[in-house]
C-alpha positions as CSV (number, residue, x, y, z in Angstrom):
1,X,42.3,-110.2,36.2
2,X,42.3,-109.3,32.3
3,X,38.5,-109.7,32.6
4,X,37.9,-107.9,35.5
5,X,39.8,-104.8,34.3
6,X,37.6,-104.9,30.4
7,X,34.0,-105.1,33.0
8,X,35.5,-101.8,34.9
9,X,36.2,-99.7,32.3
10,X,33.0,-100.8,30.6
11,X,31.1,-99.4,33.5
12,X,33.4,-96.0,33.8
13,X,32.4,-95.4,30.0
14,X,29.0,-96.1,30.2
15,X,28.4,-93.8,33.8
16,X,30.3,-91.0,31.5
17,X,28.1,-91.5,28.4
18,X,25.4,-90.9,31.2
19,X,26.5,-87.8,32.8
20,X,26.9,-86.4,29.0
21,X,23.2,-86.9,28.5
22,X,22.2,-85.6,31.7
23,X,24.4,-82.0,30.9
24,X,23.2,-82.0,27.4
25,X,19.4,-82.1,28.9
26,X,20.5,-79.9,31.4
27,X,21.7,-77.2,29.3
28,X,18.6,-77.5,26.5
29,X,16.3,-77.3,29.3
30,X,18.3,-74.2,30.9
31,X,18.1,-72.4,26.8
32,X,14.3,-72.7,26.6
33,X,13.8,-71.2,30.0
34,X,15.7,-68.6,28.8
35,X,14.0,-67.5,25.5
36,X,10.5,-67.5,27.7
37,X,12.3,-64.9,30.2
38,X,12.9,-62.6,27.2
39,X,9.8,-63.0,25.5
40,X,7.8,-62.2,28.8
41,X,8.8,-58.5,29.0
42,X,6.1,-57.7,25.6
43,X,3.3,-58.4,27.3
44,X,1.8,-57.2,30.0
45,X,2.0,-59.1,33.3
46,X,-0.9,-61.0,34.7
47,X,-2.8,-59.1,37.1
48,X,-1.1,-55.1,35.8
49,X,-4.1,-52.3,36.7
50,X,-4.0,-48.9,35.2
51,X,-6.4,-46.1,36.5
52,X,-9.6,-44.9,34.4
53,X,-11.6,-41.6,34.9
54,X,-15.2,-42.1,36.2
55,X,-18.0,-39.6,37.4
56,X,-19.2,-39.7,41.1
57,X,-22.7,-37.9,41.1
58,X,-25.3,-37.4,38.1
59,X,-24.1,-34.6,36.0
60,X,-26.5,-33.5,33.3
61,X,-26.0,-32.7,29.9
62,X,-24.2,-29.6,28.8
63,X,-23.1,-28.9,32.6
64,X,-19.6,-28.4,33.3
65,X,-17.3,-31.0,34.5
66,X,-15.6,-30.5,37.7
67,X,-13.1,-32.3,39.6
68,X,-15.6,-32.9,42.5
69,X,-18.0,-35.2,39.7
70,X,-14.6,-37.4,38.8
71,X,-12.6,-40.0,40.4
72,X,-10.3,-42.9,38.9
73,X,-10.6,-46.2,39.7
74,X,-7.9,-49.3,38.8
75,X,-9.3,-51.3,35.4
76,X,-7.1,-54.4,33.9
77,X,-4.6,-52.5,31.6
78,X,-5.2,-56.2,29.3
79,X,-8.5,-55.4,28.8
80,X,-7.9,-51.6,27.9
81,X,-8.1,-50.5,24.4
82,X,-6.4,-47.3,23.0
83,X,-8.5,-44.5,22.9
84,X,-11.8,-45.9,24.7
85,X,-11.9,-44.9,28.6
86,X,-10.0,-41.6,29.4
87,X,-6.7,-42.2,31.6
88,X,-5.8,-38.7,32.5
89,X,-8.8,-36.7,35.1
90,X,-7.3,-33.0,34.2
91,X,-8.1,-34.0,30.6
92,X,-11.6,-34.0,31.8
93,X,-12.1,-31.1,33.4
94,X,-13.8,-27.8,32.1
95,X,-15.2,-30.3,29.4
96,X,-19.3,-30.4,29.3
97,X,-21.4,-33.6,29.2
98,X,-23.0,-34.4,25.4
99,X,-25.4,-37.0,27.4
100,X,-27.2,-37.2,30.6
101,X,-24.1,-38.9,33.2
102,X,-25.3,-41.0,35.9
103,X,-22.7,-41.8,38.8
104,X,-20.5,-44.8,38.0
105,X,-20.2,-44.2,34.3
106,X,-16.4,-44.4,32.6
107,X,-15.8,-41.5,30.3
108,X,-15.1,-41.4,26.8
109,X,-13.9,-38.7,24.7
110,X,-17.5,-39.5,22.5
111,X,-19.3,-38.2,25.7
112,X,-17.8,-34.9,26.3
113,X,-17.9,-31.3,25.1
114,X,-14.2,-29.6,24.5
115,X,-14.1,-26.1,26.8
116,X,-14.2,-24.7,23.2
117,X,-17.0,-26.6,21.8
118,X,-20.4,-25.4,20.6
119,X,-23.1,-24.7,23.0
120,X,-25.1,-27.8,24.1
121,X,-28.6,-26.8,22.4
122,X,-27.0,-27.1,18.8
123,X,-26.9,-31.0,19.8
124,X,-30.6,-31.0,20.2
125,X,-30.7,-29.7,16.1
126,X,-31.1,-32.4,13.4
127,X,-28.7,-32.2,10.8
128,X,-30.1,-29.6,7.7
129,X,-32.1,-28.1,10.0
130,X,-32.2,-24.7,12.3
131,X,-33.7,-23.8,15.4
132,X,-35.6,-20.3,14.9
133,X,-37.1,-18.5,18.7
134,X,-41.0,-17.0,17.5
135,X,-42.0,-14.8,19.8
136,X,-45.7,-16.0,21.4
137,X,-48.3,-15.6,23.6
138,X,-50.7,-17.8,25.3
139,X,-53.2,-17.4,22.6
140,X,-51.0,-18.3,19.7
141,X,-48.7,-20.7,21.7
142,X,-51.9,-23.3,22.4
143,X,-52.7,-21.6,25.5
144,X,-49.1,-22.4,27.0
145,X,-49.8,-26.5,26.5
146,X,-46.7,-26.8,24.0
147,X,-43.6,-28.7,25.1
148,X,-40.5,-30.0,23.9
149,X,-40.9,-32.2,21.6
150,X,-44.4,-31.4,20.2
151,X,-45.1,-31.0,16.7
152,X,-46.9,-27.7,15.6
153,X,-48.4,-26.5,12.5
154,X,-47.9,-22.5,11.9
155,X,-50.4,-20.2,10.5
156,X,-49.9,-16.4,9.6
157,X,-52.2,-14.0,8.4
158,X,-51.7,-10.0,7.0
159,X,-53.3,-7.4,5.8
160,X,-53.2,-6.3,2.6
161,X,-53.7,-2.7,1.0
162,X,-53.5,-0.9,-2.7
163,X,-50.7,1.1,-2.9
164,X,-49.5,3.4,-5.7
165,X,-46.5,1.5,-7.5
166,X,-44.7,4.4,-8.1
167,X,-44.9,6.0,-4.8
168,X,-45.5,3.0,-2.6
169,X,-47.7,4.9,-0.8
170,X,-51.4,3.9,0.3
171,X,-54.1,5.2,-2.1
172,X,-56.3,7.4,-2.6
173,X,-53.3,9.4,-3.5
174,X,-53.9,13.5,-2.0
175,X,-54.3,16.4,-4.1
176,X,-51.4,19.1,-3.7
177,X,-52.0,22.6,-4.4
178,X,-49.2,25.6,-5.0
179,X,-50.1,28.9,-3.3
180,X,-47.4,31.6,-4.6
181,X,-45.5,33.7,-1.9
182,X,-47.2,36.6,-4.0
183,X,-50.2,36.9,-6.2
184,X,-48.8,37.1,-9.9
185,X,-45.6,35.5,-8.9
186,X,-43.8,32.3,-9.2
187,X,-41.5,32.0,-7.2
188,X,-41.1,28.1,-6.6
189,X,-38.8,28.5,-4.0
190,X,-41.2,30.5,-2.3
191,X,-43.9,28.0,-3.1
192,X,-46.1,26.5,-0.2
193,X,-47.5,23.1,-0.6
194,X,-50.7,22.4,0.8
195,X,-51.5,18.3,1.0
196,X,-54.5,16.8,1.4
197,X,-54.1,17.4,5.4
198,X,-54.3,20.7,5.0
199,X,-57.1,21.0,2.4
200,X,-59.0,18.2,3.0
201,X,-59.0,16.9,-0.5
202,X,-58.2,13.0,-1.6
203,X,-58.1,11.5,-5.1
204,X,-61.4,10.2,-5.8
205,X,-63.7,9.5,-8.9
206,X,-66.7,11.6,-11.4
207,X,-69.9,9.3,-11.5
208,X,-73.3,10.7,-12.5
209,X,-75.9,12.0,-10.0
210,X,-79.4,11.0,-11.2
211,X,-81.2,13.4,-8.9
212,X,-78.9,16.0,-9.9
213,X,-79.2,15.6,-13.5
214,X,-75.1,16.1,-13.3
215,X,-71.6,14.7,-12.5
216,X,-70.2,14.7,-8.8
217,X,-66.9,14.1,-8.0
218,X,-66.6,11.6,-5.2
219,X,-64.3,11.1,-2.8
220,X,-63.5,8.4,0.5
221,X,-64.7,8.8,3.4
222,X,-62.4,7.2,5.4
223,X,-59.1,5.6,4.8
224,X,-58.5,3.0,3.0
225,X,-59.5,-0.7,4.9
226,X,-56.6,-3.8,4.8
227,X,-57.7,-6.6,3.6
228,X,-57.2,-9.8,6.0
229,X,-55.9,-12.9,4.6
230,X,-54.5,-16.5,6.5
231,X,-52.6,-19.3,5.3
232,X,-50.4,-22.2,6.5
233,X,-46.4,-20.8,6.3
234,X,-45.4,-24.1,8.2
235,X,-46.8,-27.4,7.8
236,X,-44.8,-29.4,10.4
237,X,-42.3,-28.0,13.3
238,X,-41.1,-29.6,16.4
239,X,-40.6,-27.6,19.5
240,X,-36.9,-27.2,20.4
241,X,-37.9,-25.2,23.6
242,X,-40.6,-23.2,25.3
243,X,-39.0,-19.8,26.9
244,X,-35.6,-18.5,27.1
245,X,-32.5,-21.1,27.5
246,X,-31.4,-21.5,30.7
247,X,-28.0,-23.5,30.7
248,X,-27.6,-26.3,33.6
249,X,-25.9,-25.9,36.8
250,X,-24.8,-28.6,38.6
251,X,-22.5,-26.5,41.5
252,X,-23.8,-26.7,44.7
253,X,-23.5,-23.1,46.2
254,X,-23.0,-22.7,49.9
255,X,-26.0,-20.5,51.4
256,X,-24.9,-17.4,52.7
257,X,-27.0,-15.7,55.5
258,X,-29.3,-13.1,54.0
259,X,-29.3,-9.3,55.9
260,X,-32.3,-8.6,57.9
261,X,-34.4,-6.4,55.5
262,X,-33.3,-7.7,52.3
263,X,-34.7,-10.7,50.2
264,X,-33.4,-13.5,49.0
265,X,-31.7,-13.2,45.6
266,X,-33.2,-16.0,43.5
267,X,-32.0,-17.5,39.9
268,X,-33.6,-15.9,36.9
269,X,-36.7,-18.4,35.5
270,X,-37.1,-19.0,31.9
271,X,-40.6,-17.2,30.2
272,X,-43.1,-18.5,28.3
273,X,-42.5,-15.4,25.7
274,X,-41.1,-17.6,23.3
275,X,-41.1,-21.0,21.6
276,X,-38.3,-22.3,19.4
277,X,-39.3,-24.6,16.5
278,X,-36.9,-26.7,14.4
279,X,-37.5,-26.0,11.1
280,X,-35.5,-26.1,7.3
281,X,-33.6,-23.3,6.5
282,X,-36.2,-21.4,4.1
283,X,-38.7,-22.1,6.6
284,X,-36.6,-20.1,8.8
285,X,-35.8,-17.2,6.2
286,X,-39.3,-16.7,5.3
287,X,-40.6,-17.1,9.2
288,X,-38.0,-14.1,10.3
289,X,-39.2,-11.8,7.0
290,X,-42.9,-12.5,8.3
291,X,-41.9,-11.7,12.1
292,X,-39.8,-8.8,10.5
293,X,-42.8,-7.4,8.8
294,X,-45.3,-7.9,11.4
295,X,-47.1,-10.4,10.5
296,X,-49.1,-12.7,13.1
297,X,-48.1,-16.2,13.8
298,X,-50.2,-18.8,15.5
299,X,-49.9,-22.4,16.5
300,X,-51.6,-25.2,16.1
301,X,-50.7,-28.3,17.8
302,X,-50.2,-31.4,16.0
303,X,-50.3,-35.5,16.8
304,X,-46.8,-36.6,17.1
305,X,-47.8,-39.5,15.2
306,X,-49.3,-37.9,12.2
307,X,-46.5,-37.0,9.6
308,X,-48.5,-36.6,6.8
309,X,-48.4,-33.2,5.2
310,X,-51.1,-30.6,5.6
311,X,-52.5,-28.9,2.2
312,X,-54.7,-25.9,3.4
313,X,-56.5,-23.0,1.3
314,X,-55.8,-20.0,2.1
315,X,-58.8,-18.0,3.6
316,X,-60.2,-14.4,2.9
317,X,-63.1,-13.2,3.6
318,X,-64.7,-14.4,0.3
319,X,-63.6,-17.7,0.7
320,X,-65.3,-17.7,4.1
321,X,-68.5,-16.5,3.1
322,X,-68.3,-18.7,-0.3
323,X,-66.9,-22.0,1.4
324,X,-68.8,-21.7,4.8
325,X,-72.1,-20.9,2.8
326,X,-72.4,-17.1,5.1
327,X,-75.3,-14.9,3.6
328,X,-75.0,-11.3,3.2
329,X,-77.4,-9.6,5.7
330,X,-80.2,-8.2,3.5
331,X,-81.0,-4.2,4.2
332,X,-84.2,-4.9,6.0
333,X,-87.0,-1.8,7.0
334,X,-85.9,-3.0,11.1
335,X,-82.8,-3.5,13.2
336,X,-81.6,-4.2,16.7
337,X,-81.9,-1.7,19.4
338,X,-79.3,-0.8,20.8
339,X,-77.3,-0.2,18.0
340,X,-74.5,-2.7,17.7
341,X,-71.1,-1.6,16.2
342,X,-68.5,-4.3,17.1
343,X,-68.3,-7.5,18.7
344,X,-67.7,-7.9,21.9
345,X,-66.2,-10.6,24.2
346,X,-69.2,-12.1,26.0
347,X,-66.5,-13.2,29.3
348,X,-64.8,-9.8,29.9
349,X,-67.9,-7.4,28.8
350,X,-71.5,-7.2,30.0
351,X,-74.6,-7.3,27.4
352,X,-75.6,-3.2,27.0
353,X,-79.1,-2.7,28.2
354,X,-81.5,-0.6,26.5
């Protein structure tokens, strides 16, 4: 009985040496469960979506953003970075497009204007340069061929005079006479002034007269002529645009019915009555004194691919007749009949008969 009473409590013992393990498993089991629970709240649960600003039609760049272009759209909040793809749509709108949009594309802040950003053709401007409008026509714009993008060479000529350095005033310089009010009196407030319009008489020079055995004094007969001369101002330029800007408008307006009787009221078009070049920043000074002071500008169009500078001399009429090997007509006992004057256009004006 002794024996049977050590074997039972041997077995109650061991079955409570079990249990103990069992709880103590329990419970360690039950404490890492826990510390996963409260770890799982810092990040973000599988599957979480947050919404992202997209465009829904092409909106081109530098036109205004409007809530009919946007929509959001759910992207993996996991995969979102701070900063990147805009959250919020009324952040967006009123902003302009830097870039051509196409439908379907995520905005960035990197892709739009602030409403109180710059206008959207100082984008098209390299940095340390300006963008300068010349006024043109279709002769010295290349016969209206010239695009964006072209490069152009620019070539300006003047006319020159002699001036007197004192008055600035052309020369011959006119003679001024005083005629008193009354003979024998001088009376300078009195005094009239007679100029050269009134007498007729202009600076001009004593030389000799052989047949007259005797000095004349020799004066102009006309006044005095410019002298022409033309030389590169610009050596490279790239057309910005060709006319007047015309900003981008992507709103769809709703036609109206037009009044019998009245036309159609249709959007101002851009003109060809200007081309502006992107040039440096003296180019630009010296290009608005020369279109200040009158002076003609022409174009000449350029291969995009040739950067290499141009060095050009610049041409009078000496140089022509000296570098183009043009004789001077000799005085000869016959001429032409009729008497030609000027030179005419051969396309707009008929050959005179005699």
């Amino acid at each position: 009985m002794a024996a049977r009473g050590k074997s039972g409590g041997r077995i109650i013992i061991l079955v409570a040496l079990i249990l103990i393990l069992l709880v103590g498993a329990v419970y360690v089991w039950l404490q890492m469960q826990g510390g996963q629970n409260a770890e799982s709240p810092q990040t973000p649960e599988a599957g979480a979506m947050v919404d992202i600003v997209i465009t829904t039609q092409a909106i081109p760049r530098g036109a205004e953003i409007t809530q009919a272009a946007l929509m959001t759209i759910q992207y993996p909040e996991a995969n979102l970075v701070q900063g990147t793809f805009i959250t919020d749509i009324n952040a967006v709108i009123g902003s302009r497009a830097k870039y051509d949009l196409d439908p379907g594309v995520p905005l960035t802040p990197s892709v739009l204007i602030p409403p109180t950003g710059g206008s959207v053709a100082s984008f098209d401007v390299p940095k340390d340069f300006v963008a300068l409008p010349v006024p043109v026509d279709s002769l010295t714009a290349v016969a209206n061929a010239l695009a964006p993008g072209d490069h152009v060479m620019v070539v300006g000529c003047m006319l020159l005079v002699d001036i007197d350095p004192d008055w600035q005033s052309r020369l011959p310089n006119a003679f001024a006479q005083e005629v008193p009010a009354k003979a024998g009196e001088l009376n300078f407030s009195n005094t009239t002034i007679l100029t050269a319009k009134d007498l007729g008489i202009l600076q001009g020079r004593v030389q000799g007269d052989g047949s007259l055995n005797m000095p004349t004094y020799v004066v102009p007969s006309e006044s005095q002529r410019p002298r022409l001369v033309c030389q590169t101002v610009v050596q490279d330029a790239v057309v910005l645009r060709v006319g007047n800007y015309v900003e981008p408008q992507i709103a769809q307006v709703t036609p109206t019915a037009v009044p019998e009787g009245e036309a159609p009221v249709t959007p101002a078009e851009s003109t060809n009555d200007s081309v502006t070049l992107v040039v440096s920043p003296q180019d630009a000074v010296s290009m608005n004194y020369m279109m200040v002071a009158g002076i003609r500008l022409n174009m000449a169009l350029r291969n995009p691919n040739d950067t290499n500078p141009i060095v050009t001399d610049a041409v009078t009429q000496q140089y022509l007749m000296e570098q183009k090997n043009i004789p001077l007509p000799a005085k000869l006992p016959y001429a032409l009949e009729p008497r030609v004057d000027s030179i005419a256009n051969p396309a707009s004006e008929p050959t005179p008969q005699p």
